[in-house]
C-alpha positions as CSV (number, residue, x, y, z in Angstrom):
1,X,136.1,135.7,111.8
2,X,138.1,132.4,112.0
3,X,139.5,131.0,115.4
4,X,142.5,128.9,115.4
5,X,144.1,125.8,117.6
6,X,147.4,125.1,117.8
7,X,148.0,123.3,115.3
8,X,146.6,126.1,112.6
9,X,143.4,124.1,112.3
10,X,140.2,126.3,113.0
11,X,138.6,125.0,116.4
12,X,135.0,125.7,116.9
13,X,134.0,128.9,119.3
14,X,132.6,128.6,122.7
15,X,129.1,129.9,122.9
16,X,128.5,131.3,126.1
17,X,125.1,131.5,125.8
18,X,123.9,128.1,126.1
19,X,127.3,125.7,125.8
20,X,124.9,122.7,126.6
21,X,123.5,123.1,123.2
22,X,126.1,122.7,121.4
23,X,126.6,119.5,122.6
24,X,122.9,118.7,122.4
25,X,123.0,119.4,118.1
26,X,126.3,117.5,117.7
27,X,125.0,114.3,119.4
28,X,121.8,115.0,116.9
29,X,123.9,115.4,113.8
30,X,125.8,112.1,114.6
31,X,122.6,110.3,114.4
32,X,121.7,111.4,110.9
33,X,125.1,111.5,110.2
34,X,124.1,108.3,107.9
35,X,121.5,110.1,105.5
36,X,122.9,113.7,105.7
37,X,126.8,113.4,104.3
38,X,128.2,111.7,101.6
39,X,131.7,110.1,101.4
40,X,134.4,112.5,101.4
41,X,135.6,111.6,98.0
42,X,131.8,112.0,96.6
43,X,131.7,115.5,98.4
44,X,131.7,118.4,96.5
45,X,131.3,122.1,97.8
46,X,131.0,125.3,95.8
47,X,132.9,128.4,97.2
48,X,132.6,131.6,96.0
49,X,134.8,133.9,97.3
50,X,135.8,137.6,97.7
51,X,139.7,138.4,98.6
52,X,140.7,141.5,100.5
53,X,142.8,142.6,97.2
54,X,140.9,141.0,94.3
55,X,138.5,142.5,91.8
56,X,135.9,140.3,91.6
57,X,134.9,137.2,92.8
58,X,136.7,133.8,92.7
59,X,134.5,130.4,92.1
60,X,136.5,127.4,93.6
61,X,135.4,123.9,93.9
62,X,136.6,122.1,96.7
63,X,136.4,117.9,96.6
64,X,138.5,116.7,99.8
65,X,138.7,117.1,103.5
66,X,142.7,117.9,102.8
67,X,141.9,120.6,99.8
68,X,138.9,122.3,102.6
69,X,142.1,122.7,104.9
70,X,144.7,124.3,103.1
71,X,141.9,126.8,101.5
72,X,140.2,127.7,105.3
73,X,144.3,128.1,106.0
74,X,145.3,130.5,103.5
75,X,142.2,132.4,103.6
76,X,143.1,132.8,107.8
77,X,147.0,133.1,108.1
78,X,148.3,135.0,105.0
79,X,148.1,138.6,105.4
80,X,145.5,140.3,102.6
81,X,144.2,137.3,102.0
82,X,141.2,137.3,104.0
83,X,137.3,137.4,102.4
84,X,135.6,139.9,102.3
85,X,132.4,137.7,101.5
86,X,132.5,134.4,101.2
87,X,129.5,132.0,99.7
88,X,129.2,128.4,100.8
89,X,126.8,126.1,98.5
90,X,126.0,123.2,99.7
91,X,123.9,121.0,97.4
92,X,122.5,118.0,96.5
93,X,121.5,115.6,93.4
94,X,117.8,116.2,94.0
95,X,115.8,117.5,97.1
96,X,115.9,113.9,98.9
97,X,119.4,113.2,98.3
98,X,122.3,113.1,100.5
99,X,123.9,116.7,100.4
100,X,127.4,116.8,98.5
101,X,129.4,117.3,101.6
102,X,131.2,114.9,104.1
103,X,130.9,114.8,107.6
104,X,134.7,115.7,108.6
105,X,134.4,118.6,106.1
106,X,131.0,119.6,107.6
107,X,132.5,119.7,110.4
108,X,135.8,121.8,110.3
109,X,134.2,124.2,107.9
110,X,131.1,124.8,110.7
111,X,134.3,125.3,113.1
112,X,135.9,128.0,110.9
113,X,132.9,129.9,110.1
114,X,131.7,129.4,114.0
115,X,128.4,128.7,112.4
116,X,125.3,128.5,115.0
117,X,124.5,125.3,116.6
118,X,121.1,126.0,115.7
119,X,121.7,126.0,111.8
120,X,122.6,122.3,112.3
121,X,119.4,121.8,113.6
122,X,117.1,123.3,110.2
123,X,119.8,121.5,108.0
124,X,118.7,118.2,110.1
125,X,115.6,118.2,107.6
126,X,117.5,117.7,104.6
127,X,119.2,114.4,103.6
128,X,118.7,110.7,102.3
129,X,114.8,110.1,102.8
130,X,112.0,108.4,101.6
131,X,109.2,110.6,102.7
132,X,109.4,114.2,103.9
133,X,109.3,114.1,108.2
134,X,110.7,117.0,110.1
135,X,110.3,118.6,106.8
136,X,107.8,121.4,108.1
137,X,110.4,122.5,111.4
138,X,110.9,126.6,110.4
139,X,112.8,128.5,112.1
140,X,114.8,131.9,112.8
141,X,117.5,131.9,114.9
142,X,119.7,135.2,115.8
143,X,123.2,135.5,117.9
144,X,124.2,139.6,118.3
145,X,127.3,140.3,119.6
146,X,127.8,143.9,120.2
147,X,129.1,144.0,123.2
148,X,132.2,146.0,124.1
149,X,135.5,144.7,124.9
150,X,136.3,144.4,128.6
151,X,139.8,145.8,129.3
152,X,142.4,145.5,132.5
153,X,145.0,147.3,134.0
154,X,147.5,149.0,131.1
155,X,144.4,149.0,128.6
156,X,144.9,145.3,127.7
157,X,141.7,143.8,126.3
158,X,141.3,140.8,128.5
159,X,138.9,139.4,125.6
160,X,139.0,140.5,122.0
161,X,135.5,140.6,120.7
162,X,134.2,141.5,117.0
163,X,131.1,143.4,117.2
164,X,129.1,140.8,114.9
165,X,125.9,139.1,114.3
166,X,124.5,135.6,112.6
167,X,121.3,134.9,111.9
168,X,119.9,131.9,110.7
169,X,116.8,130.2,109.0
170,X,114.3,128.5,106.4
171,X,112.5,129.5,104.0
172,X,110.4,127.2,101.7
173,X,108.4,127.3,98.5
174,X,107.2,125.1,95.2
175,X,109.6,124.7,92.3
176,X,108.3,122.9,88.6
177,X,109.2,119.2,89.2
178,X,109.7,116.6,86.8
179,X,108.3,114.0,88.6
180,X,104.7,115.3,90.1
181,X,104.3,118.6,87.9
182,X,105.3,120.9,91.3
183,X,107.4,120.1,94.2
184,X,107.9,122.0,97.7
185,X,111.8,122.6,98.5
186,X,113.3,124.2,101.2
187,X,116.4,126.2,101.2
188,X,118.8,126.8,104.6
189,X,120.7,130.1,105.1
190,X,123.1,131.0,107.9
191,X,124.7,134.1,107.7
192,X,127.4,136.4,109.6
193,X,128.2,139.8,109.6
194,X,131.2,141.6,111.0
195,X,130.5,145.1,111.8
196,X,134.0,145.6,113.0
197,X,136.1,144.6,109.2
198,X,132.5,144.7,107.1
199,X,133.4,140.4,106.3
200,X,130.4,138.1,105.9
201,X,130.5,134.6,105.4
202,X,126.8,133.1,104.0
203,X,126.0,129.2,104.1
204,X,123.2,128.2,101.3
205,X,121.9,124.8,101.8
206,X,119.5,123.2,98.9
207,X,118.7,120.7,97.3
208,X,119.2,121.9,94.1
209,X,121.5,124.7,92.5
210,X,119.2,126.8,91.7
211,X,120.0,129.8,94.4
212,X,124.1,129.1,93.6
213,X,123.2,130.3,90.0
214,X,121.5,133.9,90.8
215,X,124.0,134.8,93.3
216,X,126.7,133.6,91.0
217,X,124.9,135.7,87.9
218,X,124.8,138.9,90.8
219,X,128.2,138.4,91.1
220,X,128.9,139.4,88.0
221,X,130.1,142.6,86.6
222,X,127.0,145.1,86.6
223,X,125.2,142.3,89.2
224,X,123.8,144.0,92.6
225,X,126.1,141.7,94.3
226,X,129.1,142.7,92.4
227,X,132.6,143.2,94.3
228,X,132.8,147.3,94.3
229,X,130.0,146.6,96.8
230,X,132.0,145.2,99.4
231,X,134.6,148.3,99.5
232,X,133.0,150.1,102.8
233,X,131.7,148.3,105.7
234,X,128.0,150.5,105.3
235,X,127.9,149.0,101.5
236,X,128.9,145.8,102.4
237,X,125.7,145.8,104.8
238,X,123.5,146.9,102.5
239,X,124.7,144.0,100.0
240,X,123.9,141.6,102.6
241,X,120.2,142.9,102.5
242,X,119.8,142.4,98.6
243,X,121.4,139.1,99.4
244,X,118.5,138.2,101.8
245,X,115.9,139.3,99.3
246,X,117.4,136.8,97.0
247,X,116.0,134.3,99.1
248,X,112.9,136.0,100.0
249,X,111.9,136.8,96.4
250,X,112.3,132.5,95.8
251,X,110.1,131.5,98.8
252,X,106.9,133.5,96.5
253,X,107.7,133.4,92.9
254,X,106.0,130.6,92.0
255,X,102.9,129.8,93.9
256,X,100.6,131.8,92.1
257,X,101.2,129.6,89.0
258,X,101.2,126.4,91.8
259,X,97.6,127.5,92.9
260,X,96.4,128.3,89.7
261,X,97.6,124.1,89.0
262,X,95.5,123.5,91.8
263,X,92.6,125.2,91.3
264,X,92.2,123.8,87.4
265,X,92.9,120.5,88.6
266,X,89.7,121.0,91.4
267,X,87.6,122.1,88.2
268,X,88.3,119.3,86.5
269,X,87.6,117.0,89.3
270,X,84.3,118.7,90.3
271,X,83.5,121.6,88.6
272,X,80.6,119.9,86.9
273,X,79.0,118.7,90.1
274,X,76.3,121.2,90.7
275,X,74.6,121.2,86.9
276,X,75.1,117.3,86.6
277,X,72.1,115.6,86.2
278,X,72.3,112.2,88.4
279,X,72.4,109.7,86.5
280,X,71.0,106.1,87.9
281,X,70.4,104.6,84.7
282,X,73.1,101.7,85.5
283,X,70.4,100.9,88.4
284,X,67.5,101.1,86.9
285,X,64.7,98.0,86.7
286,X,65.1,95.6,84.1
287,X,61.9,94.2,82.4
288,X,60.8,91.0,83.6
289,X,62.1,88.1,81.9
290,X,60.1,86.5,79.4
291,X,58.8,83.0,81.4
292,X,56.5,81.4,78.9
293,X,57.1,77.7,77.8
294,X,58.6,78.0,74.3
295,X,60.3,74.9,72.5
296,X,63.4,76.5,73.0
297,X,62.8,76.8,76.3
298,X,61.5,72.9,76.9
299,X,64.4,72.0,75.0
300,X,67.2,74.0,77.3
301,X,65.0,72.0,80.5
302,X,65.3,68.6,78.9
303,X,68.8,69.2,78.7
304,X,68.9,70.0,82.1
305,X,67.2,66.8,83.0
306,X,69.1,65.0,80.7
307,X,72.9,66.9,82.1
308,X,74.1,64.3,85.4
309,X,74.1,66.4,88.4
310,X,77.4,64.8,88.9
311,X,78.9,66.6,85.8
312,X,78.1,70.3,86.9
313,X,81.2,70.8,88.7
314,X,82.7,70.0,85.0
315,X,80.7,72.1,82.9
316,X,83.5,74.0,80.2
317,X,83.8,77.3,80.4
318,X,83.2,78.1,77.0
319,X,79.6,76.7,77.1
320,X,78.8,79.4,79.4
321,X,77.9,82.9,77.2
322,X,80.8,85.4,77.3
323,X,79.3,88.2,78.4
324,X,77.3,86.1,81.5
325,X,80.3,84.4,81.9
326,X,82.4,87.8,83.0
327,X,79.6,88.2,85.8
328,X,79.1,85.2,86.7
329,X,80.9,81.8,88.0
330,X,79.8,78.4,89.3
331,X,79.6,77.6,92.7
332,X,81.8,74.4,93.5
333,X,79.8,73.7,96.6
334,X,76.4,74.3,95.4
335,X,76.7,73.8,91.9
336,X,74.7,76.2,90.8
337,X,75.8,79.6,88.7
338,X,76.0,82.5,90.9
339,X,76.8,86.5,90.2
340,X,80.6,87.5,90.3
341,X,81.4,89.9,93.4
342,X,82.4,92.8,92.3
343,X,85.9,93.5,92.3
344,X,87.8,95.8,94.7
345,X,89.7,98.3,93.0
346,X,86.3,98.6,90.8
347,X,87.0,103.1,91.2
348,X,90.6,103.3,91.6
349,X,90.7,105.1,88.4
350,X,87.9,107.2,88.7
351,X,85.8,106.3,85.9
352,X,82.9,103.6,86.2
353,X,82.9,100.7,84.1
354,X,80.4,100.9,80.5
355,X,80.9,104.7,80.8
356,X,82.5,106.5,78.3
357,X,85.1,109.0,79.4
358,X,85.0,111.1,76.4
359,X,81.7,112.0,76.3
360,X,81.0,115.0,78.9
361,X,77.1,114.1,79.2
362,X,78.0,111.4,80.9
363,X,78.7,112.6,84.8
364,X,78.4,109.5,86.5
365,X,82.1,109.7,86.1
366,X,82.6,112.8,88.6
367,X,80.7,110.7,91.0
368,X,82.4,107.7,91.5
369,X,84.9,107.1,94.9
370,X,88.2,107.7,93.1
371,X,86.8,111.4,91.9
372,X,85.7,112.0,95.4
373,X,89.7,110.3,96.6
374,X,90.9,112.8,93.6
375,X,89.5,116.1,96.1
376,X,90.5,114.4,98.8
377,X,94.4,114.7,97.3
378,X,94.1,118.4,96.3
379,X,92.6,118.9,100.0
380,X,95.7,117.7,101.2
381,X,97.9,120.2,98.9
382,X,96.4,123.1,99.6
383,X,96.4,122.1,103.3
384,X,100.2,121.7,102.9
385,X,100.5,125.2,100.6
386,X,98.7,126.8,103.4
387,X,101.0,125.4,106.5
388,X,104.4,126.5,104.2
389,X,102.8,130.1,103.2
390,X,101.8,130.7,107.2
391,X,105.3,129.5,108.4
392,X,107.4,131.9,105.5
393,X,105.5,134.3,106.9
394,X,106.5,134.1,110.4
395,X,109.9,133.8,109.4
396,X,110.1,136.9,106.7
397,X,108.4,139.0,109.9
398,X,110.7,138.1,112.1
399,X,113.8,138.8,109.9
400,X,112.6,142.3,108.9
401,X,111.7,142.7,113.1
402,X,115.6,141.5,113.3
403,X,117.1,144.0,111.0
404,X,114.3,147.1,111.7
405,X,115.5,146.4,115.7
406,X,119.5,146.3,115.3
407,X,120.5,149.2,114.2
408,X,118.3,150.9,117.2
409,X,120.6,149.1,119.7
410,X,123.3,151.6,121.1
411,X,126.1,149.5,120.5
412,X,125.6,149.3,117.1
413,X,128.0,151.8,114.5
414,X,126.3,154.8,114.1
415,X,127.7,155.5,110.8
416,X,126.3,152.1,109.4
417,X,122.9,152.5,111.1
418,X,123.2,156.3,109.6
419,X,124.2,155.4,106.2
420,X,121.9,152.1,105.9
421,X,118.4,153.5,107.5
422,X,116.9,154.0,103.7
423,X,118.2,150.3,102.3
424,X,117.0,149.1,105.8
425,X,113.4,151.0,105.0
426,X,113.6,149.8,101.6
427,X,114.2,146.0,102.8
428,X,111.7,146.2,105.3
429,X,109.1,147.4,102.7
430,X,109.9,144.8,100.1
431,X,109.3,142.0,102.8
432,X,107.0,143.4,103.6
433,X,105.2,143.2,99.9
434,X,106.6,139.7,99.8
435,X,104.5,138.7,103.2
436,X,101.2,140.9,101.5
437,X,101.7,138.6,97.9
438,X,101.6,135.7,100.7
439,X,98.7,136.8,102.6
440,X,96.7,137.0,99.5
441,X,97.9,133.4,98.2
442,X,96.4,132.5,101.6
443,X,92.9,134.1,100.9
444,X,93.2,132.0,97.5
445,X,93.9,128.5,99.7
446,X,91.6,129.1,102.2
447,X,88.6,130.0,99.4
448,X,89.7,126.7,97.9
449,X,89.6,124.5,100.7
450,X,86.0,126.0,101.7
451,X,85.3,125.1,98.3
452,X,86.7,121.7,98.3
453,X,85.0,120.8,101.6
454,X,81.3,121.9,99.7
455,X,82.2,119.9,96.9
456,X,83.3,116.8,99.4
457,X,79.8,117.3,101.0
458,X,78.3,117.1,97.7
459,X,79.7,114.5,96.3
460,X,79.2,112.3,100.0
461,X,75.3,113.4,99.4
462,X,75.3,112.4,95.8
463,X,77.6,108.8,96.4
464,X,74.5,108.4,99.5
465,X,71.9,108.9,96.8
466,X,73.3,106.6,94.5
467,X,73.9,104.6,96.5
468,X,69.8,104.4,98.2
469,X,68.8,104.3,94.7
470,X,71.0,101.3,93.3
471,X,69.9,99.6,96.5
472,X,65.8,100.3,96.0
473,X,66.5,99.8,92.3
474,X,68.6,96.3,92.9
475,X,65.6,95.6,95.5
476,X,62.9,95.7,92.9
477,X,65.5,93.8,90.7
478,X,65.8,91.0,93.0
479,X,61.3,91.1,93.5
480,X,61.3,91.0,89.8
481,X,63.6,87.4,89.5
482,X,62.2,86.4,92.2
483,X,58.9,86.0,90.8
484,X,60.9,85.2,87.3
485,X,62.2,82.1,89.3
486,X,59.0,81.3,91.2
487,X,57.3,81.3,87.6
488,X,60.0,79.0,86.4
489,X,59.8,76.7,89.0
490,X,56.0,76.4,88.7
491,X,56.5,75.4,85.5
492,X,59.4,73.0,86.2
493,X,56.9,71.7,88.2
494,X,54.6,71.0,85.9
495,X,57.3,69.4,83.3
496,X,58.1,67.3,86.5
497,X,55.0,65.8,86.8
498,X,54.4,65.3,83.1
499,X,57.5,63.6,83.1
500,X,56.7,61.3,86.1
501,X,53.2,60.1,84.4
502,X,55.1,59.5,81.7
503,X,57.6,57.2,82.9
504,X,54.9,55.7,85.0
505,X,53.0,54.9,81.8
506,X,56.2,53.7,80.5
507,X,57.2,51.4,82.9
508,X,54.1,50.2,83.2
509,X,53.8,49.1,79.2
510,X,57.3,47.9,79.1
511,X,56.7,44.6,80.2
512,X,53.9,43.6,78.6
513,X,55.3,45.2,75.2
514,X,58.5,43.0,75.9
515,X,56.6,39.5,76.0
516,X,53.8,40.8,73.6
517,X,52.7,38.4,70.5
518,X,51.3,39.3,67.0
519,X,53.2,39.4,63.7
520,X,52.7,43.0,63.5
521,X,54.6,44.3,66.1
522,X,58.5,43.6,66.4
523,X,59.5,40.4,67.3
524,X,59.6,39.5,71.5
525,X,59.5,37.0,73.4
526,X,56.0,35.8,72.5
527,X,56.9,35.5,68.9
528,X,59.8,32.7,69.0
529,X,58.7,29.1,67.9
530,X,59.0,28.3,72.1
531,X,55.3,28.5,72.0
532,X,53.9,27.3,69.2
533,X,52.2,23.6,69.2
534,X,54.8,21.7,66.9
535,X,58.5,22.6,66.0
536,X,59.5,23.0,62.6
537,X,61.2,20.5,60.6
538,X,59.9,18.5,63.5
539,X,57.1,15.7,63.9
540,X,56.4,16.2,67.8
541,X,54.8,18.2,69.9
542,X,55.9,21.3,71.8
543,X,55.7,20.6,75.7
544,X,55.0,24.5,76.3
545,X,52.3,24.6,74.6
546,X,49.8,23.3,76.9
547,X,48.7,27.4,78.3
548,X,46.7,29.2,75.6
549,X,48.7,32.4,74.7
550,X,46.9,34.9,76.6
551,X,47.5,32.7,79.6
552,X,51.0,32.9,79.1
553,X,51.1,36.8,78.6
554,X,49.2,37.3,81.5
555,X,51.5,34.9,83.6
556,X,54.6,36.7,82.4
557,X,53.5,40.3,82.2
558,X,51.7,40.6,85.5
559,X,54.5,39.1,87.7
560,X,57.3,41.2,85.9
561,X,55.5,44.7,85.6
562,X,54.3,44.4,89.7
563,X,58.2,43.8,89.7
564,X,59.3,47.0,87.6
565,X,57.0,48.9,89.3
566,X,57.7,47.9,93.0
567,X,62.1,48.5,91.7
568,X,60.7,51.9,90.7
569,X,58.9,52.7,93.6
570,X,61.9,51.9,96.0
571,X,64.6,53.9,94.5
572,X,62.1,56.9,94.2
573,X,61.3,56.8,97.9
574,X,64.9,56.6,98.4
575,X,65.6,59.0,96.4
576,X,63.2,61.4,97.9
577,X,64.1,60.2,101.6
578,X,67.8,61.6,100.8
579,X,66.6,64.9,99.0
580,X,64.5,65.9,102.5
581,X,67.7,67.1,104.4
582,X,68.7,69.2,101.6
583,X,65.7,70.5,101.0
584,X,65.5,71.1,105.0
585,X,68.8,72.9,105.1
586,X,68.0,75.4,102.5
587,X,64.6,76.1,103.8
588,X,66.6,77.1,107.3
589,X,69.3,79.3,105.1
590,X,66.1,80.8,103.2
591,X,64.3,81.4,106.2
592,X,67.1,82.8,108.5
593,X,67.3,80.0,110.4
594,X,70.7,78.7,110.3
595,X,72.0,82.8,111.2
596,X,69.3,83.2,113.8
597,X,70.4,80.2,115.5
598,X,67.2,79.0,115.4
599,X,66.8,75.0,116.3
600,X,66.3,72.7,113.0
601,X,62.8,70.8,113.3
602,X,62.9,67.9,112.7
């Protein structure tokens, strides 16, 4: 089975079939080089090995490029030392991981065991990466040589030919994971037969060591894969079988258990969905606020007409309430207190703020956007499950096809295809189980996802409802403070007028008040001893004193109140002259004008 160079090194074969593609995969292989091998002193490989002359089999670790060598070597030059079967492992730390093998040893071992070009290519998916690509590439891939030896003149064999065969190909399936609960892997297999000498050589490639360990405990003594099966070339075929159903019996062992993780996980999501009452209590209409004058309520609008408008920007925030102020901020531009928006990761967890998650009554939970992202994920699984289920199939067909059409060829031994036709029935029919336990996990996925996409339809319908109703609902809210704040502003109104007579009256008073005389009021102007007839401790008159009192008053008062009043009056036009813009500009924004493009009047 091993071709040598000249210098005792085994040189690849040359495949006659299609030698372009040989060149084609190595060119591949050197690009993902990078993420497929490790350094050769990380590189580990697990042999497992079956002499000519030995009694059972022999595990060997190999760690170098140099140790690879003198083992492929002494397994091809010393007489009775060649394998009968031979078991390549190669693994890695997890199913993303580099595999525990180096390039150069890749390499000279492929060489040796003339393994298929087209084996490089399903190993290509394996390797350093972050997320799976090229994971989903199947394939079964076959190479029968049973072609007779072409001999010369004097019965020389011009080219001596093994009557052989290798096949190749993936199989996938769902292992427990640590990490996310399950996990798809993927396993590799390359395998050659020689129906000349009975020797096989089998290449395992996985992720994990999972498949090492059961061929390693059917090694054993009393194992289906022990040694005394490898005696006759018709036994050693029929090992190889069990050694394929190894493989097959992994790619379905554990999705039954995988779907039945699924399907919970959908009941949970949804399963509540078609008895849940719908639930728009969050939306419903508030009462109308209470808008009659109370003297709490004057008292919270005086201190609004007291508070400087310049000072709103630098209101503290703990004045504001703590619940309110979790809603609600102020406005640096406007000043005035406006709602929070709502933040945007409000349903990444699934659950709606204010509901309780314990309490199952409440299934506004299963309706929020995260739930219906939830069904969206376990869409995607079973949508996965079914591609991997549908493309093991294909693969398990075609190897049972492969091994039901060989022994029918005319080239192939007779005795082997005589002796083997019941393990080959009985291989055939236990694939063909395998591809019936498949078929049925399909049924499951496909009832699933028809259930998943009624439940996605539901839920969009019920999120639309919802959604109309908190709308109408926040509609009628928004009528309701709307009349709330027309209300209010009437009344402000009101206030605002009351409080304009007032200051009217007030400033109208003051002066007169100021310059006032009588003894019973507080002392002013009026009551100094400027205006009496004769000062005290004094025997002369007062010059002032010529204009009788209310002459004076009226002199004084007159003059300064027509002077308070005409102040007043010119900062209060002002005042409203510079207000008319504003109130201009959010008559436009109220209006739509501003978004209309609609031309300002002026």
């Amino acid at each position: 089975m091993l071709s040598r160079g000249s210098d005792s090194v085994p040189v690849a074969p040359h495949h006659a079939a299609a030698p372009y593609l040989s060149e084609a995969v190595q060119l591949r292989l050197a690009d993902h080089a990078r993420r497929l091998f490790v350094q050769d002193h990380e590189a580990v490989l697990d042999l497992l090995d079956l002499g000519d002359d030995a009694e059972d089999f022999w595990p060997k670790q190999i760690g170098s490029l140099d140790r690879l060598k003198k083992h492929l070597e002494l397994a091809q030059c010393r007489p009775g030392r060649t394998s009968r079967c031979t078991y390549l492992f190669i693994t890695a730390a997890h199913s993303r991981a580099k595999l525990n093998i180096s390039r150069e040893m890749f390499d000279l071992y492929s060489a040796a065991l003339q393994i298929m070009p087209e084996f490089i290519d399903l190993i290509l998916s394996f390797g350093e990466r972050h997320i799976a690509d090229d994971f989903y590439s199947p394939g079964f891939r076959q190479r029968t040589y049973l072609t007779s030896p072409h001999y010369v003149s004097g019965n020389i064999p011009s080219i001596v030919e093994t009557q052989r065969f290798q096949i190749c190909y993936t199989l996938k399936s769902v292992e427990p994971s640590d990490t996310d609960g399950w996990s798809i892997r993927q396993c590799a297999i390359h395998h050659t037969f020689d129906l000349t000498t009975g020797q096989m050589a089998w290449t395992v490639v996985k992720g994990n060591d999972l498949i090492k360990r059961r061929i390693e405990s059917a090694a054993g003594d009393g194992g289906s894969l022990q040694a005394v099966n490898y005696h006759t070339i018709d036994r050693a075929f029929e090992a190889s079988l069990r050694t394929h159903l190894f493989f097959c019996d992994w790619s379905i062992e554990h999705w039954r258990w995988y779907l039945n993780s699924l399907e919970d996980k959908f009941q949970e999501t949804v399963g509540n969905a078609l008895s849940a009452p719908i639930n728009v209590d969050q939306f419903r209409m508030r009462s109308r606020t209470n808008t009659q004058v109370t003297a709490k309520s004057k008292q919270s609008i005086l201190d609004r007409i007291l508070t400087p408008t310049s000072n709103k920007d630098s209101i503290p925030p703990a004045s504001i309430n703590h619940s309110q102020a979790s809603r609600t901020y102020i406005n640096p531009e406007t000043g005035y207190v406006q709602p929070q928006p709502p933040p945007e990761d409000e349903d990444d967890d699934g659950d709606q703020p204010g509901l309780d998650a314990s309490n199952p009554d409440d299934e506004t939970r299963d309706f929020s956007f995260g739930r219906l992202r939830s069904v969206h994920g376990i869409a995607r699984k079973v949508n996965e499950a079914l591609l991997v289920l549908n493309q093991d199939i294909v693969v398990l067909a075609q190897l049972k096809s492969y091994y039901g059409r060989i022994p029918q060829n005319k080239r192939f031994p007779a005795e082997v295809a005589n002796s083997c036709g019941d393990a080959i029935e009985d291989f055939q029919s236990w694939v063909e189980g395998i591809e019936n336990d498949m078929q049925i996990q399909i049924l499951r996925l496909q009832t699933l996802l028809n259930l998943i996409e009624d439940r996605k339809t539901l839920l969009h319908s019920i999120l639309d409802y919802q959604n109309t109703k908190a709308n109408k609902c926040s509609t009628d809210n928004m009528v309701t403070m709307t009349e709330d704040m027309k209300d209010i502003a009437r009344k402000t109104k009101i206030e605002t007028v009351s409080m304009k007579v007032i200051t009217l009256v007030t400033l109208f008073f003051l002066p007169g008040t100021f310059i006032s005389v009588g003894r019973m009021f507080l002392s002013t102007l009026m009551s100094t001893d400027v205006f009496e007839l004769d000062y005290e401790g004094r025997r002369e008159g007062n010059p002032y004193a010529r204009l009788s009192p209310w002459q004076i008053y009226l002199a004084m008062s007159l003059p300064l109140t027509a002077i308070t009043l005409f102040v007043w009056a010119v900062f209060h036009f002002w005042e409203m002259r510079r207000e008319k813009p504003k109130a201009r500009e959010h008559r436009d924004i109220e209006y739509g004008h501003l978004e209309l493009g609609i031309p300002q009047k002026k």
